[in-house]
VMD Tcl script that draws the C-alpha trace (Angstrom):
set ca {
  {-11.24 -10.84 25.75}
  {-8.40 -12.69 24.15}
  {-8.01 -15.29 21.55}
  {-6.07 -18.71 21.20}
  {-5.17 -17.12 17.84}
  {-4.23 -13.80 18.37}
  {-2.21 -15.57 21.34}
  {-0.38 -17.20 18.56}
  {-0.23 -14.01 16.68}
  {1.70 -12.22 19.52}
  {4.11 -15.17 20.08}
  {5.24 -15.42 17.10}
  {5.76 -11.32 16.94}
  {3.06 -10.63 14.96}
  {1.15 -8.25 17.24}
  {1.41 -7.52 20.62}
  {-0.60 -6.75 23.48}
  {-1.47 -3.48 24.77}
  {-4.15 -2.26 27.06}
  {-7.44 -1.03 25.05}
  {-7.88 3.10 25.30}
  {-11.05 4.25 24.47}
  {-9.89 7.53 22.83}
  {-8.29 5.34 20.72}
  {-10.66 3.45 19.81}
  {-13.45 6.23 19.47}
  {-10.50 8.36 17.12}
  {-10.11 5.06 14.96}
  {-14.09 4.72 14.91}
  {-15.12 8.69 13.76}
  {-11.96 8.02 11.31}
  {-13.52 4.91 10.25}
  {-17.05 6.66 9.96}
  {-15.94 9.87 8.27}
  {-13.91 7.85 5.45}
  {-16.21 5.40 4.77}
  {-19.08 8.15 3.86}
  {-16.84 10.29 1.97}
  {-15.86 6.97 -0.20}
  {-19.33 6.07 -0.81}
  {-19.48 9.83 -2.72}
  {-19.37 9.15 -6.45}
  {-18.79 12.04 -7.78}
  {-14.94 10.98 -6.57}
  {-12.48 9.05 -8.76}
  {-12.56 5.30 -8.30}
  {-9.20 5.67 -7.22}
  {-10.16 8.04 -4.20}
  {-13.07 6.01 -3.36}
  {-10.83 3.03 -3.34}
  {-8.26 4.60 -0.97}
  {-10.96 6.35 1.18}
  {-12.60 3.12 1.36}
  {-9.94 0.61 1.93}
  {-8.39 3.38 5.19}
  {-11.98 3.40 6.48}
  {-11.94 -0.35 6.76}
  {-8.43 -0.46 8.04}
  {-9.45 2.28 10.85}
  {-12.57 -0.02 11.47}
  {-10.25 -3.15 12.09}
  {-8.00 -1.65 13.92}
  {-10.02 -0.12 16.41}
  {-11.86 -3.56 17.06}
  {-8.36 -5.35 17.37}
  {-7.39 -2.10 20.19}
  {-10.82 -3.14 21.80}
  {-9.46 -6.65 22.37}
  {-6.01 -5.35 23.86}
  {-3.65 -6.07 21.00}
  {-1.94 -3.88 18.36}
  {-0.16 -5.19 15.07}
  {3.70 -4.91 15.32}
  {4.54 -4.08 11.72}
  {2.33 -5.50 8.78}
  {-0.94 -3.55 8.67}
  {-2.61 -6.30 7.00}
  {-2.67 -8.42 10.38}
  {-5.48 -6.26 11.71}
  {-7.75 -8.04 8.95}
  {-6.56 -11.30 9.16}
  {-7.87 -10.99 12.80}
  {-10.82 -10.06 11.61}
  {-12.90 -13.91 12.71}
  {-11.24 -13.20 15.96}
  {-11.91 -9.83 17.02}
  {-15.15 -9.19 15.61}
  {-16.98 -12.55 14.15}
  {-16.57 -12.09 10.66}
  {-15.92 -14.93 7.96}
  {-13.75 -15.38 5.52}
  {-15.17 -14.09 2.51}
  {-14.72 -10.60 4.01}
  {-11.53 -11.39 4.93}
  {-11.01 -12.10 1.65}
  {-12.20 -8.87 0.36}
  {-9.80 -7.08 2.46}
  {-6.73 -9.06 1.49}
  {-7.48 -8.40 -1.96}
  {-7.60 -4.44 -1.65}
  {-4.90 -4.64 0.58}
  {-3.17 -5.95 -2.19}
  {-4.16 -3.53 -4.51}
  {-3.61 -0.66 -2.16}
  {0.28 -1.74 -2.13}
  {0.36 -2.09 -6.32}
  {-1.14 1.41 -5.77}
  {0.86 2.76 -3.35}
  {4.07 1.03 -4.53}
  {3.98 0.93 -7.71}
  {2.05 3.37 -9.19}
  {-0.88 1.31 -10.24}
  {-4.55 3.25 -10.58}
  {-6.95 0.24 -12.22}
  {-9.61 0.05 -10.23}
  {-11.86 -2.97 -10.51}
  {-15.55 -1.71 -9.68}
  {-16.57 -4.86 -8.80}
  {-13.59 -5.25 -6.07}
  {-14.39 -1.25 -4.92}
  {-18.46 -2.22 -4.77}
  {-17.33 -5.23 -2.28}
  {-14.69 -2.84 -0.35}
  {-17.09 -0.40 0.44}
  {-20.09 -3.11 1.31}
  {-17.08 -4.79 3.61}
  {-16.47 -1.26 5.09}
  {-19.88 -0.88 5.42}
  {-19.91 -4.22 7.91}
  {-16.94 -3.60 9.89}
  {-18.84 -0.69 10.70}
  {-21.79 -2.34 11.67}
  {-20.12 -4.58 14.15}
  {-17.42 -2.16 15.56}
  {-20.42 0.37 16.55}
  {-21.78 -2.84 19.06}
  {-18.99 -2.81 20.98}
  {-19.23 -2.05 24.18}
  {-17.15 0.64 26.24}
  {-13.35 -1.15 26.88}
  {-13.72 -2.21 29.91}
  {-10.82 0.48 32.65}
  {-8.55 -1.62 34.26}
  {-8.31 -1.81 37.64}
  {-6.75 1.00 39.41}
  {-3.79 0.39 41.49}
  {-4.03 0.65 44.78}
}
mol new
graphics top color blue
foreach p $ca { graphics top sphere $p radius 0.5 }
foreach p [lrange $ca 0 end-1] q [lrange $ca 1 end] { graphics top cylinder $p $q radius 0.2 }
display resetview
C-alpha cells in the first residue's frame, strides 16, 4: 500500500522506499511488545518508564511504516508523523508522540529528567494503541519472485 503523503515524504528526501521484510517487522513488533510491558512496571523511575515507553512506541511505528514499504532517511520522528498514513491514527496521538519525542531529545541532549506524569500516562496509553493496530496487520505481502 502506498500513500499520496508518504509519496511526498520520499520526494522530498524524507523517507524512502524499501521493500517490507517480515523479520523486520516481527523484530520491531516483540521489541515494541517487550518495552512497552516493562514501561508499564512502576516500580521503575518515571524516567525509565518514559524512555522504555517512548522506544516501544517508536519500534511500534516503525514497524507499521516497514509494513507499508518505506523507511525514514534520517529524523526518527518521521515514523510518527506518518502515523494517519500507515496505520489510521489521528492527530491527537500524533500529538502525544511529538511531544515525548521532544522530551526524549531535552533528555537525551541535554540532560533533562522532569517527567510530566500526565505526558508519561498518555505515552504509555499511545504505546498501548500503536500496539493494538500494528498486531492487525497482516503478513507483508513476498514480492514476486523473479523468474
Amino acid at each position: 500500500m502506498t500513500s499520496k503523503e508518504l509519496d511526498n515524504l520520499v520526494r522530498i528526501g524524507s523517507l524512502k522506499q524499501e521493500p517490507g521484510d517480515q523479520r523486520e517487522f516481527n523484530g520491531l513488533l516483540k521489541l515494541g511488545r517487550i518495552k512497552l510491558a516493562d514501561a508499564k512496571n512502576s516500580k521503575l523511575s518515571a524516567e525509565s518508564q518514559f524512555d522504555l515507553a517512548y522506544n516501544a512506541a517508536h519500534s511500534l511505528a516503525l514497524a507499521a511504516m516497514r509494513w507499508h514499504g518505506y523507511r525514514p532517511n534520517q529524523n526518527r520522528y518521521f515514523v510518527f508523523q506518518a502515523l494517519p498514513h500507515t496505520l489510521g491514527l489521528k492527530q491527537d496521538i500524533v500529538r502525544v508522540l511529538g511531544k515525548s519525542h521532544s522530551e526524549r531529545n531535552l533528555a537525551e541532549y541535554q540532560g533533562s529528567t522532569e517527567i510530566d506524569a500526565q505526558l508519561l500516562s498518555d505515552l504509555i496509553a499511545a504505546a498501548q494503541m500503536l500496539l493494538n493496530e500494528v498486531v492487525k496487520l497482516k503478513p507483508i505481502p513476498k514480492p514476486p519472485s523473479k523468474s
